[in-house]
CHARMM internal coordinates of N, CA and C (Angstrom, degrees):
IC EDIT
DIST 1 N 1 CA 1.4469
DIST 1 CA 1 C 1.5252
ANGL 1 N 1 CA 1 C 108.80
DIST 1 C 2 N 1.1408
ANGL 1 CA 1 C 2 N 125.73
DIHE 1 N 1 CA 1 C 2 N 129.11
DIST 2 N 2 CA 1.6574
ANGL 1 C 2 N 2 CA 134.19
DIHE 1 CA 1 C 2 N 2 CA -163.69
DIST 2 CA 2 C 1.5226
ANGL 2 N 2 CA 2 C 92.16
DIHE 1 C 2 N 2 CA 2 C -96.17
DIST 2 C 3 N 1.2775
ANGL 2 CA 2 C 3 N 129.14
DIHE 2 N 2 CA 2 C 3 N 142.53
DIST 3 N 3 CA 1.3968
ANGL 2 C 3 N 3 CA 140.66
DIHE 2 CA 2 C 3 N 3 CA 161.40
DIST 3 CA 3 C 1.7736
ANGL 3 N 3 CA 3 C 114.89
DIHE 2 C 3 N 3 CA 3 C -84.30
DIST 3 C 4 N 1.3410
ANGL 3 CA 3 C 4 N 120.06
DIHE 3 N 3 CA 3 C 4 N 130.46
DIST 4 N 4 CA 1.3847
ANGL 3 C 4 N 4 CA 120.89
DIHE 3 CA 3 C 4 N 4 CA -175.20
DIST 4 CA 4 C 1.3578
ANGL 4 N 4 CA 4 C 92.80
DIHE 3 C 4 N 4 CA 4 C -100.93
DIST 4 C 5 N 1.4389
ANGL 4 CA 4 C 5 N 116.39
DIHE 4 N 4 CA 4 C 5 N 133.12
DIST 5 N 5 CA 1.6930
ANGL 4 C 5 N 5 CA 123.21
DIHE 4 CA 4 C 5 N 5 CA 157.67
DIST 5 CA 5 C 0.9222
ANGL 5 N 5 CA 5 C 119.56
DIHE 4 C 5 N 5 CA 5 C -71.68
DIST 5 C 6 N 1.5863
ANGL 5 CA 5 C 6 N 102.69
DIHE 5 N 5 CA 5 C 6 N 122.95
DIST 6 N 6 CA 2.0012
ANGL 5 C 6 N 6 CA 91.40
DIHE 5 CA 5 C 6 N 6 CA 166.21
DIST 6 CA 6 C 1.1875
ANGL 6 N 6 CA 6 C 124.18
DIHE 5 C 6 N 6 CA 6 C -106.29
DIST 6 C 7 N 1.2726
ANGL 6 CA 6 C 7 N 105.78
DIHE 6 N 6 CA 6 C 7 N 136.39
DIST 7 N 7 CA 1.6349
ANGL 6 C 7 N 7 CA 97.71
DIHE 6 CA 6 C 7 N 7 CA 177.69
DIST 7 CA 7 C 1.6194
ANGL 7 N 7 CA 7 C 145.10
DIHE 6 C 7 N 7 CA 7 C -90.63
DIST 7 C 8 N 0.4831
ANGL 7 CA 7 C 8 N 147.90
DIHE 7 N 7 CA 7 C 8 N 99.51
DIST 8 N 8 CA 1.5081
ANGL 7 C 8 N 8 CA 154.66
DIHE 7 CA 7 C 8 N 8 CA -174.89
DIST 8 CA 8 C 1.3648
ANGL 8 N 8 CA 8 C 101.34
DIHE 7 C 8 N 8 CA 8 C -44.21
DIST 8 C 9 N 1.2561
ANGL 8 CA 8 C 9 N 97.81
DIHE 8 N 8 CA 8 C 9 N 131.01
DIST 9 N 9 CA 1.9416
ANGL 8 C 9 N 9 CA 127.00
DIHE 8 CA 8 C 9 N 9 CA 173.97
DIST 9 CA 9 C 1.6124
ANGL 9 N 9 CA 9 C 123.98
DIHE 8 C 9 N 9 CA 9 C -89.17
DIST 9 C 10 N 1.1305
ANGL 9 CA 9 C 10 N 100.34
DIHE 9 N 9 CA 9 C 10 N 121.34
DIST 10 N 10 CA 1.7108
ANGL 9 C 10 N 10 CA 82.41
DIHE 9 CA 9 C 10 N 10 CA 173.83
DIST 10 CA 10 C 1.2743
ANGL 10 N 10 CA 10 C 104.05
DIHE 9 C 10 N 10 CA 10 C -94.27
DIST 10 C 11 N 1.3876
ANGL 10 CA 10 C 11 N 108.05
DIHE 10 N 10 CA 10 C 11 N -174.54
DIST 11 N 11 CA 1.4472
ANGL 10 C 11 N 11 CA 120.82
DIHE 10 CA 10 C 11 N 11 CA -156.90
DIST 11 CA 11 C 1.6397
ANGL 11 N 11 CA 11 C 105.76
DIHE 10 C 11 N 11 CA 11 C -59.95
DIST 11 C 12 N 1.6725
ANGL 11 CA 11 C 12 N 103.16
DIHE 11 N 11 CA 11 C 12 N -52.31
DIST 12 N 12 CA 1.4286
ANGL 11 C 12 N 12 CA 104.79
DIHE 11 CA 11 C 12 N 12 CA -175.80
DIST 12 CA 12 C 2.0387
ANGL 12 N 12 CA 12 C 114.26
DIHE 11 C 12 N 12 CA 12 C -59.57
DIST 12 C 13 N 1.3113
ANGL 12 CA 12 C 13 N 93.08
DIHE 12 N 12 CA 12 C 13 N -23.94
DIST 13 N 13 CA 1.5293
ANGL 12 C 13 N 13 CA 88.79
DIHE 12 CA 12 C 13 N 13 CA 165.82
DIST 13 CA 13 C 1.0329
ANGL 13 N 13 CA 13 C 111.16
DIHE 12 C 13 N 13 CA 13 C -67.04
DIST 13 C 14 N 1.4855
ANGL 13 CA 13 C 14 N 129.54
DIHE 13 N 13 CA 13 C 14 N -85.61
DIST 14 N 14 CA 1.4126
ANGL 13 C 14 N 14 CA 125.64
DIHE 13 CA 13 C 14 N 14 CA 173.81
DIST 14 CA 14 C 1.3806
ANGL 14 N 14 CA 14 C 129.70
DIHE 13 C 14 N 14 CA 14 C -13.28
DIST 14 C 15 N 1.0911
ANGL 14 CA 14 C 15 N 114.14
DIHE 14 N 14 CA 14 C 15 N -41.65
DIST 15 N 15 CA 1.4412
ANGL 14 C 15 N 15 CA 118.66
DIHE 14 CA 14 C 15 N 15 CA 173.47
DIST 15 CA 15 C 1.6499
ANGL 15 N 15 CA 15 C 119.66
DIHE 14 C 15 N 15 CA 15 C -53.16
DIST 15 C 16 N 1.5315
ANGL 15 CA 15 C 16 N 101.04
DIHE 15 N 15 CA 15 C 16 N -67.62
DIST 16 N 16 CA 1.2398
ANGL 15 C 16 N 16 CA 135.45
DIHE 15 CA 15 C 16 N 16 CA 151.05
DIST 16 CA 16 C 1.7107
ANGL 16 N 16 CA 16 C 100.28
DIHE 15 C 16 N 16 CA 16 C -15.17
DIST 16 C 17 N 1.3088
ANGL 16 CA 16 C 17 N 135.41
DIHE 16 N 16 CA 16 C 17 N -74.08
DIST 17 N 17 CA 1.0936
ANGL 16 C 17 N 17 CA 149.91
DIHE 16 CA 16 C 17 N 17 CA -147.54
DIST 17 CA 17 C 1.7737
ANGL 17 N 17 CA 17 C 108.73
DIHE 16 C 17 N 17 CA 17 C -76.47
DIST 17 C 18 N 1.3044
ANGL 17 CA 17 C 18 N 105.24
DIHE 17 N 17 CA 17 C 18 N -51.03
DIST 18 N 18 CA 1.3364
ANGL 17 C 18 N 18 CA 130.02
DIHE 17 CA 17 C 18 N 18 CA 155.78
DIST 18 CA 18 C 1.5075
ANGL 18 N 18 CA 18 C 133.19
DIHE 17 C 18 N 18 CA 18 C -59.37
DIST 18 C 19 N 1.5465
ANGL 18 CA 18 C 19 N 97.21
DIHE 18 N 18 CA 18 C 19 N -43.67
DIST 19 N 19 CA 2.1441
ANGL 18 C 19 N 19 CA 94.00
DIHE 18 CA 18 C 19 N 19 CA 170.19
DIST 19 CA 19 C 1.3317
ANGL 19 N 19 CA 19 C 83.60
DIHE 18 C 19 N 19 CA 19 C 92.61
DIST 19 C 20 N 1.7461
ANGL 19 CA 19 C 20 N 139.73
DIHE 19 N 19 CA 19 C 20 N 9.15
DIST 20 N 20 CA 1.3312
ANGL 19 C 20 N 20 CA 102.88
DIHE 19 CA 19 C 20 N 20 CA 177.90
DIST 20 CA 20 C 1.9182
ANGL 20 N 20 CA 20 C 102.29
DIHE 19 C 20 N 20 CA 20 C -121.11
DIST 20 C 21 N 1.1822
ANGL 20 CA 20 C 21 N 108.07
DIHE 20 N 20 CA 20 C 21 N -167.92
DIST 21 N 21 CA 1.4448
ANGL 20 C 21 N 21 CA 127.91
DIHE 20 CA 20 C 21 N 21 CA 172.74
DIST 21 CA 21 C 1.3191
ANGL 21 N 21 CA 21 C 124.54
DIHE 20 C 21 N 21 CA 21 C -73.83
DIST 21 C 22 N 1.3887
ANGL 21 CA 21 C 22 N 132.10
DIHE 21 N 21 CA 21 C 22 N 144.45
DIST 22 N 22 CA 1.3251
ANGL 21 C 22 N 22 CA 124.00
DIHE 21 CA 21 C 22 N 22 CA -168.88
DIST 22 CA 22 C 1.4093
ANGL 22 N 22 CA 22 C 101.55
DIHE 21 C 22 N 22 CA 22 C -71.61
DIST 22 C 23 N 1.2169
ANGL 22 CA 22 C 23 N 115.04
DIHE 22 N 22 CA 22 C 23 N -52.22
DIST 23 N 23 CA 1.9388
ANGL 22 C 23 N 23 CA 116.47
DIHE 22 CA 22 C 23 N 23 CA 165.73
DIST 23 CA 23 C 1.5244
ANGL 23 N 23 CA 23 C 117.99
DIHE 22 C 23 N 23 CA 23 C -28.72
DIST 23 C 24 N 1.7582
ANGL 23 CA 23 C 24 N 100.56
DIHE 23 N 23 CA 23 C 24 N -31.17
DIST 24 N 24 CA 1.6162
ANGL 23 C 24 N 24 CA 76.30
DIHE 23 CA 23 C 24 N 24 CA 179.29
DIST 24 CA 24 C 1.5559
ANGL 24 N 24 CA 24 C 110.83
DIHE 23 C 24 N 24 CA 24 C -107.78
DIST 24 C 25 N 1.3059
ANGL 24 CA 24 C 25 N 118.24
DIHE 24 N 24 CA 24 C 25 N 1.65
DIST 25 N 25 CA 1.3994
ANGL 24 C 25 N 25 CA 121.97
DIHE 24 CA 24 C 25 N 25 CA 164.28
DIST 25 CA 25 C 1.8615
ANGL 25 N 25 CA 25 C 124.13
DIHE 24 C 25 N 25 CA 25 C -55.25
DIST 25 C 26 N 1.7977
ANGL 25 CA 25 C 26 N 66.58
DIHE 25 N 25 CA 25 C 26 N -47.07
DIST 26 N 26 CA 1.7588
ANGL 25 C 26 N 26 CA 72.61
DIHE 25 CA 25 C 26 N 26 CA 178.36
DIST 26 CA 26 C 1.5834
ANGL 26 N 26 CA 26 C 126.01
DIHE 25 C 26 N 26 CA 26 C -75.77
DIST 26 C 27 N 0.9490
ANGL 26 CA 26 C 27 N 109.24
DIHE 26 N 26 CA 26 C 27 N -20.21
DIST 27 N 27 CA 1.6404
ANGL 26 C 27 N 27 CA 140.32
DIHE 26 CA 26 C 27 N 27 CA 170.15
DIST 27 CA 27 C 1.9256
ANGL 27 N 27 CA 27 C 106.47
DIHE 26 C 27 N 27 CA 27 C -72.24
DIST 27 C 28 N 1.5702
ANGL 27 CA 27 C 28 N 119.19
DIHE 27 N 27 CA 27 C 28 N -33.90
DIST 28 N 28 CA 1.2118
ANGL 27 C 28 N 28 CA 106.78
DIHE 27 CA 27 C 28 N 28 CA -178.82
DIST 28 CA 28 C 1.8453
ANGL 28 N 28 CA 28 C 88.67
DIHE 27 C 28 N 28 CA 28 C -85.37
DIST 28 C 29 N 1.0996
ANGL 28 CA 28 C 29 N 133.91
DIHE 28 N 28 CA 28 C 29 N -19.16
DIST 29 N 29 CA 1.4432
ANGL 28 C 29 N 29 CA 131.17
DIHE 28 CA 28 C 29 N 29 CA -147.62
DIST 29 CA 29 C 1.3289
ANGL 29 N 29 CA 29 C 103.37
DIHE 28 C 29 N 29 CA 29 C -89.08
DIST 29 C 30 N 1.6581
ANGL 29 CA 29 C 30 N 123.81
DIHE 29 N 29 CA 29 C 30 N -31.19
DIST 30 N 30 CA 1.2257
ANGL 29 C 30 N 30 CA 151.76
DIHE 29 CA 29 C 30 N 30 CA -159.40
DIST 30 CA 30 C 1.6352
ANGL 30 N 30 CA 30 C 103.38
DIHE 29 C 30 N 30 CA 30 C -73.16
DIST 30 C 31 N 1.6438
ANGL 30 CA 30 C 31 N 83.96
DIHE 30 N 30 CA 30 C 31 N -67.75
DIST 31 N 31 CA 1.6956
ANGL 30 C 31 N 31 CA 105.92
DIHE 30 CA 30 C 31 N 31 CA -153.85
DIST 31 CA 31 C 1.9562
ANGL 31 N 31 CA 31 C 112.03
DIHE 30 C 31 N 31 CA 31 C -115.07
DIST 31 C 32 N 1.7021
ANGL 31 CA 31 C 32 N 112.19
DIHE 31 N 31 CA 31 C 32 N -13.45
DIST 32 N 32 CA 1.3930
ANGL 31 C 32 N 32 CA 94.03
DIHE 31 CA 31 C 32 N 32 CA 147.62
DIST 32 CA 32 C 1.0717
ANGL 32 N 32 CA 32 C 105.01
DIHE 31 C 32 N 32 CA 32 C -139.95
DIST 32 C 33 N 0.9100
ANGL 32 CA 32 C 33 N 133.23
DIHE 32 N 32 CA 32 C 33 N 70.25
DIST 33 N 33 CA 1.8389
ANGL 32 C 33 N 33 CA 140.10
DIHE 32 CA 32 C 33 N 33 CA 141.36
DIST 33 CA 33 C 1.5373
ANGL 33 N 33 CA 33 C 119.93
DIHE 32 C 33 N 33 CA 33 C 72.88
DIST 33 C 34 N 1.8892
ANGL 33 CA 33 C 34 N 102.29
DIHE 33 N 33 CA 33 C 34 N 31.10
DIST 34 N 34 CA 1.3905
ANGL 33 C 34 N 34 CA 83.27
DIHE 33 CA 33 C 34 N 34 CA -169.73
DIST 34 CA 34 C 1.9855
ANGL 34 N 34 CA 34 C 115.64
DIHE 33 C 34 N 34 CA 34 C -88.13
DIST 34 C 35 N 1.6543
ANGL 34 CA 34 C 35 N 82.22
DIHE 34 N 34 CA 34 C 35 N 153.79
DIST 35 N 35 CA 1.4050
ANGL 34 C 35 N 35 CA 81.74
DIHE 34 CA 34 C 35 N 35 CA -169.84
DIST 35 CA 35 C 1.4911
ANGL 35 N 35 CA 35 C 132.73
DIHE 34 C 35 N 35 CA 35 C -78.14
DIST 35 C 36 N 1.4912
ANGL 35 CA 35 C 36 N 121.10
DIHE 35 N 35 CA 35 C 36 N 108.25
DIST 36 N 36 CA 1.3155
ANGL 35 C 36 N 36 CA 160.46
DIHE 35 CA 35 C 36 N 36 CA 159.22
DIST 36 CA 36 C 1.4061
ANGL 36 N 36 CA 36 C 139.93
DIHE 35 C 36 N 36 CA 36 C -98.03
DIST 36 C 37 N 1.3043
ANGL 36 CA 36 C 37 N 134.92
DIHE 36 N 36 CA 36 C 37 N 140.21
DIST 37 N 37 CA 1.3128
ANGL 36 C 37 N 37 CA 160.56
DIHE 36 CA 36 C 37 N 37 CA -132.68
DIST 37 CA 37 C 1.8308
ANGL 37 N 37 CA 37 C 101.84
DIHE 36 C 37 N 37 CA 37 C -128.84
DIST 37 C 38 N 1.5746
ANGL 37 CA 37 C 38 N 114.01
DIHE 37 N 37 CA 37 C 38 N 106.64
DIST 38 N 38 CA 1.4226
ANGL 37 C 38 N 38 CA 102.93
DIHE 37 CA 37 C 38 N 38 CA 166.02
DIST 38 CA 38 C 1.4724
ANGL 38 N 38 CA 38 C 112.81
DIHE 37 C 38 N 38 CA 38 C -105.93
DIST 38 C 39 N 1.3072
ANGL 38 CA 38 C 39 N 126.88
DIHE 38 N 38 CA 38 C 39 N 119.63
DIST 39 N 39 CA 1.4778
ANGL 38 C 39 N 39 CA 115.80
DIHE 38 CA 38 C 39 N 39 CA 176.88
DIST 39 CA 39 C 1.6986
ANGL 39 N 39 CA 39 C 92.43
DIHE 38 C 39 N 39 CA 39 C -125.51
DIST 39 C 40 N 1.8483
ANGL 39 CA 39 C 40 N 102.66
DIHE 39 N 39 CA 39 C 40 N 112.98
DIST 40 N 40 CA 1.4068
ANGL 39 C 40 N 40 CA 98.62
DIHE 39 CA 39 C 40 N 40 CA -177.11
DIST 40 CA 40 C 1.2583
ANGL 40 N 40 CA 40 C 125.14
DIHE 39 C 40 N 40 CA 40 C 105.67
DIST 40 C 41 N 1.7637
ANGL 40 CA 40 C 41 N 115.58
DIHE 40 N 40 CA 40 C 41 N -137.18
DIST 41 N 41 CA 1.6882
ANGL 40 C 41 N 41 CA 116.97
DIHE 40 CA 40 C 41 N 41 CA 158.67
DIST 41 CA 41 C 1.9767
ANGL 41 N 41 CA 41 C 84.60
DIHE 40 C 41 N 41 CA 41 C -114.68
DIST 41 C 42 N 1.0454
ANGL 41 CA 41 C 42 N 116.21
DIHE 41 N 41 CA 41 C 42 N 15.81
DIST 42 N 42 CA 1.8358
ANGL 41 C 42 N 42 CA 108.77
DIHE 41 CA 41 C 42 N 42 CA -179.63
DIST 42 CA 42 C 1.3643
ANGL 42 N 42 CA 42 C 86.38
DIHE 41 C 42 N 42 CA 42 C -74.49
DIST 42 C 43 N 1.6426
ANGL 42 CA 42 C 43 N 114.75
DIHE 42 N 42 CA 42 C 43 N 166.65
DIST 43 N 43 CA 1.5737
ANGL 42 C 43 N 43 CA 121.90
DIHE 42 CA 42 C 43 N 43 CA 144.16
DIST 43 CA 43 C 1.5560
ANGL 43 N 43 CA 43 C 100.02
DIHE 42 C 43 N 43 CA 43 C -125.29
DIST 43 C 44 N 1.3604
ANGL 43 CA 43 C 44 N 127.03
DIHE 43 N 43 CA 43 C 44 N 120.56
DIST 44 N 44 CA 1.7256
ANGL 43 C 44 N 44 CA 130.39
DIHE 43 CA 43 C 44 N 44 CA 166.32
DIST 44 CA 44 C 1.5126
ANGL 44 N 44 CA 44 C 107.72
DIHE 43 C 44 N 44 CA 44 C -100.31
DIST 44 C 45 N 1.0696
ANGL 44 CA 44 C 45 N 96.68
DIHE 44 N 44 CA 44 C 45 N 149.42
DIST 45 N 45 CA 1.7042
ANGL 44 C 45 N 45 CA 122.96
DIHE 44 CA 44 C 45 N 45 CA -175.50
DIST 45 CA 45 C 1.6502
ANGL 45 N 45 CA 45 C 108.54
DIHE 44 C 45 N 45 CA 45 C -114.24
DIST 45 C 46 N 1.8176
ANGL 45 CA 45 C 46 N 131.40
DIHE 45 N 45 CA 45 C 46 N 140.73
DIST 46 N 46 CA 1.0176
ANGL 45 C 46 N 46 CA 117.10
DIHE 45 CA 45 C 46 N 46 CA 139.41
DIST 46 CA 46 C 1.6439
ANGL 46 N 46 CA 46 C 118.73
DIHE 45 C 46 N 46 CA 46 C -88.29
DIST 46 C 47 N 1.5186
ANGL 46 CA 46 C 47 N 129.87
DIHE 46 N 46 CA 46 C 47 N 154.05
DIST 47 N 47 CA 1.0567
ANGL 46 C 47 N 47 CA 116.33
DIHE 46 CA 46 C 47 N 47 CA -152.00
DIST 47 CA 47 C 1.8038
ANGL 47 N 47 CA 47 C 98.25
DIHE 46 C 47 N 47 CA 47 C -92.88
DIST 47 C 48 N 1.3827
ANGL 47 CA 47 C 48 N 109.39
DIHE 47 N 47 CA 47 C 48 N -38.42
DIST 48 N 48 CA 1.5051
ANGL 47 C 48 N 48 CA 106.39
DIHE 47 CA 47 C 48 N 48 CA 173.65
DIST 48 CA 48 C 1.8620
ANGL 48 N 48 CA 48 C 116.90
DIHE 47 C 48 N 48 CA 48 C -62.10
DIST 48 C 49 N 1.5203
ANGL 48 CA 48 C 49 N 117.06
DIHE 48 N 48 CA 48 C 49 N -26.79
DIST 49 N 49 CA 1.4050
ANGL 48 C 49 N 49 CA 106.38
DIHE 48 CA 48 C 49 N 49 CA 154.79
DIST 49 CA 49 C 1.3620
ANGL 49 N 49 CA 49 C 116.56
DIHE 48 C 49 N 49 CA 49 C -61.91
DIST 49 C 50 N 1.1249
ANGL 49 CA 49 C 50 N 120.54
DIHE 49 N 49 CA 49 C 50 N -48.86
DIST 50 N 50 CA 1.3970
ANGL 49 C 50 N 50 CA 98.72
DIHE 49 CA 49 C 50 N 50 CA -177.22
DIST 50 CA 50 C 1.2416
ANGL 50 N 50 CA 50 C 140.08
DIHE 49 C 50 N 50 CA 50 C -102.50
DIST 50 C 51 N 1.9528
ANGL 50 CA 50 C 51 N 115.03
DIHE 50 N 50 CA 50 C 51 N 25.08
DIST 51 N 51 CA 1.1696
ANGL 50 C 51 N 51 CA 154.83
DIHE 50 CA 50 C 51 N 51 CA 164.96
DIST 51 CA 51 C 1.8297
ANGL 51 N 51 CA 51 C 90.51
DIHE 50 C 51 N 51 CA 51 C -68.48
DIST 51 C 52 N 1.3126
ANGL 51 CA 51 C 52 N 109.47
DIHE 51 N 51 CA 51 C 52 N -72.72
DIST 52 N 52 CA 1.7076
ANGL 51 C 52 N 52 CA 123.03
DIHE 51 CA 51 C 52 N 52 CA 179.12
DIST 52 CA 52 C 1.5390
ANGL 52 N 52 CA 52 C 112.30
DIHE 51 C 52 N 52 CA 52 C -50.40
DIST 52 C 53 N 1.4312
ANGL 52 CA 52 C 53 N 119.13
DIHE 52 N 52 CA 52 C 53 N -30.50
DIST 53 N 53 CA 1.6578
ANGL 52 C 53 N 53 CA 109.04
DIHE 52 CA 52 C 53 N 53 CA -178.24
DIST 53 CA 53 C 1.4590
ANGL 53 N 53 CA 53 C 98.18
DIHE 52 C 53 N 53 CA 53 C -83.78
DIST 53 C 54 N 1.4232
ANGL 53 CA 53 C 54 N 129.88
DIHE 53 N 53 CA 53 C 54 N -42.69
DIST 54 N 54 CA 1.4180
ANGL 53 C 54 N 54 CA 104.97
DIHE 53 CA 53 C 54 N 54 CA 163.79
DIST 54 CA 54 C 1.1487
ANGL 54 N 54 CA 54 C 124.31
DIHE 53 C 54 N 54 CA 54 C -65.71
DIST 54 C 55 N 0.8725
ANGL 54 CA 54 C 55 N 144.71
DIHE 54 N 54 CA 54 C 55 N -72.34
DIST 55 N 55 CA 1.6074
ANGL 54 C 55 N 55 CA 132.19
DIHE 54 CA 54 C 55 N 55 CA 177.51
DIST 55 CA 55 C 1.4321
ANGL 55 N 55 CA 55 C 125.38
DIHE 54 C 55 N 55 CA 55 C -14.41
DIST 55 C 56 N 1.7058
ANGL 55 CA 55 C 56 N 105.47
DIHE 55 N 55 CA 55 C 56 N -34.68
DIST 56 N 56 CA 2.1018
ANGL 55 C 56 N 56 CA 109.18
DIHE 55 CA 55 C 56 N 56 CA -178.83
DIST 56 CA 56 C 1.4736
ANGL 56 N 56 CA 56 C 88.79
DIHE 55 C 56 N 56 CA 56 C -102.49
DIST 56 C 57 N 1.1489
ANGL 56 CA 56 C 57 N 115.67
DIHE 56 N 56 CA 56 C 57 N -4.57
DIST 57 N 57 CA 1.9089
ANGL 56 C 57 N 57 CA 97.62
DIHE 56 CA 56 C 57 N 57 CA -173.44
DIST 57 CA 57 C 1.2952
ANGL 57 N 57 CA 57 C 112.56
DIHE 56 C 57 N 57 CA 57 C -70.65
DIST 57 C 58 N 1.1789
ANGL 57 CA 57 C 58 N 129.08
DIHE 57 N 57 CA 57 C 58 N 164.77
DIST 58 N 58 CA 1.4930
ANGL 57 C 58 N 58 CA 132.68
DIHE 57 CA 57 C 58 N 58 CA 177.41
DIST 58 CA 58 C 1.5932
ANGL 58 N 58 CA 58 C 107.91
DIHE 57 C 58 N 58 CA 58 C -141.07
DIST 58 C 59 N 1.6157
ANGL 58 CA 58 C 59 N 121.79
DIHE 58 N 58 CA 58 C 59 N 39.19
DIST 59 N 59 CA 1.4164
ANGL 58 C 59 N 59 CA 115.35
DIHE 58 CA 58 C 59 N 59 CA 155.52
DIST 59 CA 59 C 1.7913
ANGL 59 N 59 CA 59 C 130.59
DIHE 58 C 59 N 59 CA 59 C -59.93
DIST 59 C 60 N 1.4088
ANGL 59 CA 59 C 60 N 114.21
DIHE 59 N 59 CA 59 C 60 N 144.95
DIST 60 N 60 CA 1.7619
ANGL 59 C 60 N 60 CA 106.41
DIHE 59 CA 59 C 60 N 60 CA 143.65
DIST 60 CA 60 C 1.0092
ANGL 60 N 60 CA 60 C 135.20
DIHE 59 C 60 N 60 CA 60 C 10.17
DIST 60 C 61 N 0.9927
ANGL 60 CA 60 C 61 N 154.15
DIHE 60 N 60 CA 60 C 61 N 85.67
DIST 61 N 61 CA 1.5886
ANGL 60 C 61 N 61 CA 108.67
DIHE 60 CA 60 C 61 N 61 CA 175.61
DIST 61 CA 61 C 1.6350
ANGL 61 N 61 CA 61 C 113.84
DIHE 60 C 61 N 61 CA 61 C -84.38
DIST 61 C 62 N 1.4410
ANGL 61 CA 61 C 62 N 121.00
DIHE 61 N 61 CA 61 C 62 N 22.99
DIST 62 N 62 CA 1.6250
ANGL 61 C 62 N 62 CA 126.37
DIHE 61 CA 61 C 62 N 62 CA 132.92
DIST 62 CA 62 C 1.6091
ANGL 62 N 62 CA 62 C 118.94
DIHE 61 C 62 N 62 CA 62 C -68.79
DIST 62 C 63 N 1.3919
ANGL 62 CA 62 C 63 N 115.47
DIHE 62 N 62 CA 62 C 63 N -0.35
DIST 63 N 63 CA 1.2216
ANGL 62 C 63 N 63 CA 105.88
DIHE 62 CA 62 C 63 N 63 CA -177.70
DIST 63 CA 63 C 1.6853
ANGL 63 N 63 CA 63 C 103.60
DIHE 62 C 63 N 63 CA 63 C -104.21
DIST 63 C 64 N 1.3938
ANGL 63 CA 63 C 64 N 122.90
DIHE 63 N 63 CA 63 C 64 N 48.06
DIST 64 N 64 CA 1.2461
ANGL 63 C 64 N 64 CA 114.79
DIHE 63 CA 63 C 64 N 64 CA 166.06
DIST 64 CA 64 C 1.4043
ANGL 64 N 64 CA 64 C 130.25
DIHE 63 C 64 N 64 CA 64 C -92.48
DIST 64 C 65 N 1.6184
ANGL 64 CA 64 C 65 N 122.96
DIHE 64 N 64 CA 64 C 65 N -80.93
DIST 65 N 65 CA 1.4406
ANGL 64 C 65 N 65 CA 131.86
DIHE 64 CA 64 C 65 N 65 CA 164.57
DIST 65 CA 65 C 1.4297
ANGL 65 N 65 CA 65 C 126.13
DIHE 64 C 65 N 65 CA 65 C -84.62
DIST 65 C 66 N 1.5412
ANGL 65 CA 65 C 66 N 98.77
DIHE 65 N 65 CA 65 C 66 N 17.13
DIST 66 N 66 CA 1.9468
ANGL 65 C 66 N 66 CA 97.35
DIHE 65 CA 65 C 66 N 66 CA 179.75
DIST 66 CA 66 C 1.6648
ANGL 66 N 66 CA 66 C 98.23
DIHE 65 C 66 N 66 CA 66 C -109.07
END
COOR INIT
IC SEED 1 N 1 CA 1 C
IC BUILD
């Protein structure tokens, strides 16, 4: 059985991945629980966790870059 690496995202990836702003990353990370990794002042992301928190999330979609 072969092991797949996963890689961890930084923020500017994540963003990237999403289409949104680091303001509002940090704002989903804050205030609805998205799932993220602090090691440090870094924040890392896996990208299939947080492929899955959007998909069950049920925000706004006014709640993006404001």
């Amino acid at each position: 059985m072969s092991e797949v690496e996963v890689r961890w995202l930084s923020i500017k990836e994540i963003c990237a991945h999403l289409g949104v702003s680091n303001d509002t990353v940090y704002k989903w990370i804050d205030k609805h629980g998205m799932p993220a990794h602090r090691l440090g002042r870094l924040w890392k992301f896996k990208r299939e966790d947080v492929d899955s928190w959007v998909k069950g999330w049920r925000g706004s979609s006014a709640d993006t870059n404001r």
